[in-house]
KOLMARLUM-578539 format. One record per residue (C-alpha): residue in one letter; x, y, z. Coordinates in Angstrom, 1 decimal, always signed. Example, Ala and Ser with C-alpha at 12.3 -4.5 7.8 and 13.67 -1.06 7.14 Angstrom:
BEGIN
@aa:A | x:+12.3 | y:-4.5 | z:+7.8
@aa:S | x:+13.7 | y:-1.1 | z:+7.1
//
This chain:
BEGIN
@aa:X | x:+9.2 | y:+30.0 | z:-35.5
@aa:X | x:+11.1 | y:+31.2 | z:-32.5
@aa:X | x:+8.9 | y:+33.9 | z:-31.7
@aa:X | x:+6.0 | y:+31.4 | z:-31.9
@aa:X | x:+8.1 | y:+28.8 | z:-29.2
@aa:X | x:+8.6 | y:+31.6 | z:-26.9
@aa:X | x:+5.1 | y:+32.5 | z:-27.0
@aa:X | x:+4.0 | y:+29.1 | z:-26.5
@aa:X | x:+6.6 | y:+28.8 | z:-23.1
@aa:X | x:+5.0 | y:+32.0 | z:-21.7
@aa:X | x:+1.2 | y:+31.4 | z:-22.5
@aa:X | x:+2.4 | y:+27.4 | z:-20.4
@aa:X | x:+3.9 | y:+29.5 | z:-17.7
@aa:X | x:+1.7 | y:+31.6 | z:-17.2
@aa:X | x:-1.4 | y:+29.4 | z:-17.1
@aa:X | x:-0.1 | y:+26.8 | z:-15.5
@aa:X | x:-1.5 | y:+25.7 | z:-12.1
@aa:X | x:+0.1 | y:+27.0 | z:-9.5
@aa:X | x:+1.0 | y:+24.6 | z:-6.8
@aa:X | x:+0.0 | y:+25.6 | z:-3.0
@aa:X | x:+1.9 | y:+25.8 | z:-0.1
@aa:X | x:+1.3 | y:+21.6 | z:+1.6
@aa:X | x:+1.5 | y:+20.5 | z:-2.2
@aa:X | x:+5.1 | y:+22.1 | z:-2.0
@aa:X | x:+6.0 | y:+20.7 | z:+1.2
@aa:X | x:+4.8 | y:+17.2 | z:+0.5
@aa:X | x:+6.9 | y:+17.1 | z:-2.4
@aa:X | x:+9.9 | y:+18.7 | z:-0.7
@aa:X | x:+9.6 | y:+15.9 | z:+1.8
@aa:X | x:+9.5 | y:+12.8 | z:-0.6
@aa:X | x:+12.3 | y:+14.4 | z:-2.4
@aa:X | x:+14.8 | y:+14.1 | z:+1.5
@aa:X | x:+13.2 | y:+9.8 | z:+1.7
@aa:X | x:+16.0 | y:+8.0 | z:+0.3
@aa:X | x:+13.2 | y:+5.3 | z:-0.9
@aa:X | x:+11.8 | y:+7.8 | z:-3.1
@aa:X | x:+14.2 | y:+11.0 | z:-4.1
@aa:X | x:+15.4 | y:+9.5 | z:-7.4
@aa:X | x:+12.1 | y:+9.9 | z:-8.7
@aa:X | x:+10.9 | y:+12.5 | z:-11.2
@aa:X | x:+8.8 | y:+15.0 | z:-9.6
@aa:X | x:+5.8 | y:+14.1 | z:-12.1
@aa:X | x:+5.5 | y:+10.9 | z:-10.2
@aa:X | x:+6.3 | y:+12.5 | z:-6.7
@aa:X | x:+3.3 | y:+14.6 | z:-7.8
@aa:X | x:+1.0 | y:+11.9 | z:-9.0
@aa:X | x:+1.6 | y:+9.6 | z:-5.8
@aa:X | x:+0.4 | y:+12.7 | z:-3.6
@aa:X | x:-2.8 | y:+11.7 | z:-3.5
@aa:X | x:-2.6 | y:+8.3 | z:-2.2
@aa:X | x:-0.7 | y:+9.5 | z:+0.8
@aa:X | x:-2.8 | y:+10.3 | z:+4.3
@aa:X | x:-1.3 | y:+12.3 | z:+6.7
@aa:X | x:-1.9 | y:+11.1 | z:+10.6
@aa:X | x:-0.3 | y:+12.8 | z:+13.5
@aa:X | x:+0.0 | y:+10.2 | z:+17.1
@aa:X | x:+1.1 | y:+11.5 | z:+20.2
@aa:X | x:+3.7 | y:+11.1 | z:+22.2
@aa:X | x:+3.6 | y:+6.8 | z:+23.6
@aa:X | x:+0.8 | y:+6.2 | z:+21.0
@aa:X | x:+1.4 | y:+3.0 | z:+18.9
@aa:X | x:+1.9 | y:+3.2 | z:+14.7
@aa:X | x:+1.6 | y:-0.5 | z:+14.8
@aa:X | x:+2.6 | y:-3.4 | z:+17.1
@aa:X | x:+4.9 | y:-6.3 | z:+16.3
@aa:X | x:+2.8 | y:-8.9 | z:+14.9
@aa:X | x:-0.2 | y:-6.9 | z:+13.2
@aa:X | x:-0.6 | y:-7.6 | z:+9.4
@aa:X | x:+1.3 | y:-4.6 | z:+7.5
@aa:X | x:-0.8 | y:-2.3 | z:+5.5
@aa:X | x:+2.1 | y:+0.2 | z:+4.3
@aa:X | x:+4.7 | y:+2.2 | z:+4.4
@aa:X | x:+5.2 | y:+5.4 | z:+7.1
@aa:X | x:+6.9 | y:+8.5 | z:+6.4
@aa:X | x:+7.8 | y:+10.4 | z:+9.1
@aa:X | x:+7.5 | y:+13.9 | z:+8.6
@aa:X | x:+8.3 | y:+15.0 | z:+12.2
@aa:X | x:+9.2 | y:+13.7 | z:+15.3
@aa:X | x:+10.9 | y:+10.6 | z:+16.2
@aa:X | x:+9.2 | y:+7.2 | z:+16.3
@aa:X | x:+11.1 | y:+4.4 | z:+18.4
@aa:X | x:+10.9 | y:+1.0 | z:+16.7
@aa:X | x:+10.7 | y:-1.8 | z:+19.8
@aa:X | x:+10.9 | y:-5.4 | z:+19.9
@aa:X | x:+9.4 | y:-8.2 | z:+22.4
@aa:X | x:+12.4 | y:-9.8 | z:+24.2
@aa:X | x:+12.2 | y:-12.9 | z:+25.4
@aa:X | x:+10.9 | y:-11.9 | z:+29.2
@aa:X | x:+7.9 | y:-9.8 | z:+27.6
@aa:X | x:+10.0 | y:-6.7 | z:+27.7
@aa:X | x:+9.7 | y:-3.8 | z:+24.8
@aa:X | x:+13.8 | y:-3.4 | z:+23.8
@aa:X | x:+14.9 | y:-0.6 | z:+21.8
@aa:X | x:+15.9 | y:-1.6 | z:+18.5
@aa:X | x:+16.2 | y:+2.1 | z:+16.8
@aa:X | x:+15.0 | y:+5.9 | z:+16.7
@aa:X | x:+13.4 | y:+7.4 | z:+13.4
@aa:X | x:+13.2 | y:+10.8 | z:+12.8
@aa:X | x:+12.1 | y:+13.3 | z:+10.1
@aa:X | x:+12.2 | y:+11.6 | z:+6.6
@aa:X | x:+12.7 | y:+8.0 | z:+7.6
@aa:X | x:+10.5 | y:+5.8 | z:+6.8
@aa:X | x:+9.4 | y:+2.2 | z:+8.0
@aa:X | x:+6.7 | y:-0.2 | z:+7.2
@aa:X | x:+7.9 | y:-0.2 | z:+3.8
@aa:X | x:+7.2 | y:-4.5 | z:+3.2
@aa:X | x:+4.2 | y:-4.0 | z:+3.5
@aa:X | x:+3.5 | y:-2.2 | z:+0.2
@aa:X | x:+5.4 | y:-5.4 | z:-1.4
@aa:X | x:+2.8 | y:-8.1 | z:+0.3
@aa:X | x:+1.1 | y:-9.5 | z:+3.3
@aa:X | x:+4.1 | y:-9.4 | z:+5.9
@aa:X | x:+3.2 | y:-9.2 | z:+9.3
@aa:X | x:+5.3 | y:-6.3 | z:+11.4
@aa:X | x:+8.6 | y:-7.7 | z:+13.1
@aa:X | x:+8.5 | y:-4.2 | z:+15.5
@aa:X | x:+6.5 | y:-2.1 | z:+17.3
@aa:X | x:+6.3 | y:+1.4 | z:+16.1
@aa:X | x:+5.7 | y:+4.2 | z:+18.8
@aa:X | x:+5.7 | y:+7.9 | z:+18.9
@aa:X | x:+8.5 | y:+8.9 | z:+21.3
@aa:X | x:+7.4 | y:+12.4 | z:+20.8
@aa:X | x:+4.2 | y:+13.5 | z:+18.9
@aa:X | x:+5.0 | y:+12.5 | z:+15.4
@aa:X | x:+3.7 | y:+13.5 | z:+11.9
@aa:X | x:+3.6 | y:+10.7 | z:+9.3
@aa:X | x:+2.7 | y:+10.3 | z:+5.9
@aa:X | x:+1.1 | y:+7.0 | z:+5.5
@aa:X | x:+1.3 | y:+5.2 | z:+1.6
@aa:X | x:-0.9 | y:+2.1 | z:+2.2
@aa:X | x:-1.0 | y:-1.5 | z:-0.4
@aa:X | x:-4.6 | y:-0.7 | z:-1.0
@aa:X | x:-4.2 | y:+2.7 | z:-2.2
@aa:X | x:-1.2 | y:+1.4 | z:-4.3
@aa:X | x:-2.8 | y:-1.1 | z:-6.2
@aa:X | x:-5.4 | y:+1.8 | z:-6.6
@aa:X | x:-3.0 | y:+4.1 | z:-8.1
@aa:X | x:-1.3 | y:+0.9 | z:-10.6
@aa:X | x:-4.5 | y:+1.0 | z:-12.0
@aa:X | x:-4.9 | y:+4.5 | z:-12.8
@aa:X | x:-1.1 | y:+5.5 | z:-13.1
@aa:X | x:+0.6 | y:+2.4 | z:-14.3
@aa:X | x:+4.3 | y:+4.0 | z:-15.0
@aa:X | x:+3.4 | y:+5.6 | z:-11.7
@aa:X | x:+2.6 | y:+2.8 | z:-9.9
@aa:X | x:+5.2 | y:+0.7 | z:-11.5
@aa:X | x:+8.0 | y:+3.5 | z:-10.6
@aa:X | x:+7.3 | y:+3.4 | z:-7.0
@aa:X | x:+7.1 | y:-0.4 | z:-6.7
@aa:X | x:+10.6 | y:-0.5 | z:-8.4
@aa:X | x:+12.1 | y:+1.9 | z:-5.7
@aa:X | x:+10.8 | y:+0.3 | z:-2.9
@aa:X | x:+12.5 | y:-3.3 | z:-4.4
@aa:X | x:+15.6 | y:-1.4 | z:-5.2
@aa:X | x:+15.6 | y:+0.1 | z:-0.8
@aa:X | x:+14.7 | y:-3.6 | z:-0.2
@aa:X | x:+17.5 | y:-4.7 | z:-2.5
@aa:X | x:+20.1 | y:-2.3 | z:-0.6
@aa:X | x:+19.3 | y:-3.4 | z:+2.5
@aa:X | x:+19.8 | y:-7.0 | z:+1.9
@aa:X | x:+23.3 | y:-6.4 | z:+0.5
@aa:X | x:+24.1 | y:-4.2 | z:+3.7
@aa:X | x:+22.9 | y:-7.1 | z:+6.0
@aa:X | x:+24.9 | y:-9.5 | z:+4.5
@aa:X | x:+27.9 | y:-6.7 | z:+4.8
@aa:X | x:+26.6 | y:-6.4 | z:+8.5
@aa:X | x:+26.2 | y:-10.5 | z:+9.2
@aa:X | x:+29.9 | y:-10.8 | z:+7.3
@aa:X | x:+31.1 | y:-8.9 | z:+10.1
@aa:X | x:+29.6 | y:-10.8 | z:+12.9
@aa:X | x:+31.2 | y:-13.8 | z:+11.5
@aa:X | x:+32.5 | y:-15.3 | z:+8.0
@aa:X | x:+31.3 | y:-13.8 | z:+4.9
@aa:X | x:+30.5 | y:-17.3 | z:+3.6
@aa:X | x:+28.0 | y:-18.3 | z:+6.4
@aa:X | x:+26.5 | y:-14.8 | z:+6.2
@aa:X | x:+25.9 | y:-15.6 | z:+2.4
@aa:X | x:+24.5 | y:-19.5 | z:+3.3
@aa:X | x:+22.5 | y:-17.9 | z:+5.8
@aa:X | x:+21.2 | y:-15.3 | z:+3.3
@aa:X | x:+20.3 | y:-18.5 | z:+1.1
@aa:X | x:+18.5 | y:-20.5 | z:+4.1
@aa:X | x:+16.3 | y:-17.0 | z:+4.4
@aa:X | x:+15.4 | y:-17.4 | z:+0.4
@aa:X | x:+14.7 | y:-21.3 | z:+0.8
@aa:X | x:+12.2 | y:-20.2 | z:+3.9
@aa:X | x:+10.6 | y:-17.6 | z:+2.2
@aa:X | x:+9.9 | y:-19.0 | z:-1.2
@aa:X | x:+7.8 | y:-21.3 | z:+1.1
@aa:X | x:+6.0 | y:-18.7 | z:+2.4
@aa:X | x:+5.8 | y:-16.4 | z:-0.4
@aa:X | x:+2.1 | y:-18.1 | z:-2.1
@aa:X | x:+0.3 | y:-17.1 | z:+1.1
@aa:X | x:+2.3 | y:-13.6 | z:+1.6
@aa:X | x:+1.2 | y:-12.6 | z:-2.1
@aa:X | x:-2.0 | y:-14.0 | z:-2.4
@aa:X | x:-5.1 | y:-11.8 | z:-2.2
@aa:X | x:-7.5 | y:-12.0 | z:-0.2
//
């Protein structure tokens, strides 16, 4: 029976398909984004895909502040500086992105408009994982689907307790926490027309 086990592991190792060279680095770079490195490699391998890889040069725009989010962006290389509309009309700096950030990543969950610009400071590579190809993958990958879904709510999850880490230090930790509670009161008003499809 052992014999028979061993031959079975060599006959799968040696017919199994061979993965290329951009199937390889694909995966090597989902495994270095912190939304999605605790997942198994069969998912990493089923989402690949869904994923479209754009390159923008240097001062091109991702997406401006405002626009309707389609997905998430993974930046694969370069740096991509996210801006925001101050009150005189001027683009501010609110943070640089580089290889294996990511950003965009609400918009997988629902309708949310952008609250930055995203533009190439140098000439960027992204992988891009938009709603539409999601919902296409739930339907044919379920656990797949389901997997991802769950680690974008667990980054969105983090980064709510880190704000309200962040707002504790601006001021008391209980009015960081009532205004965490204000922001759940607004958008449980808004979240029929953010998940509704259209």
């Amino acid at each position: 029976m052992r014999i028979w086990h061993t031959l079975q592991r060599g006959y799968r190792a040696l017919f199994r398909p061979r993965e290329d060279a951009y199937t390889r680095e694909l995966l090597h770079v989902l495994r270095h984004v912190p939304i999605f490195q605790h997942l198994p490699r069969r998912v990493l391998k089923t989402m690949l895909p869904y994923l479209h890889a754009r390159t923008y040069r240097r001062h091109e725009v991702l997406y401006f502040e405002g626009d309707p989010g389609l997905g998430l962006y993974i930046i694969t290389r370069g740096t991509v500086r996210l801006l925001m509309e101050n009150e005189n009309g001027q683009l501010e700096e609110l943070a640089r992105l580089s290889e294996y950030d990511t950003c965009g990543h609400l918009a997988l969950l629902g309708e949310f408009r952008r609250m930055e610009t995203a533009q190439a400071a140098t000439e960027v590579q992204v992988l891009g994982l938009f709603r539409p190809d999601l919902k296409l993958l739930l339907r044919r990958h379920p656990a797949v689907g389901a997997a991802i879904l769950q680690a974008v709510a667990r980054y969105v999850a983090a980064r709510q307790v880190e704000l309200v880490a962040l707002l504790s230090n601006c001021t008391d930790r209980r009015q960081a926490l009532i205004w965490l509670q204000e922001a759940g009161r607004r958008a449980e008003h808004r979240l029929p027309s953010l998940l509704s499809e259209r």
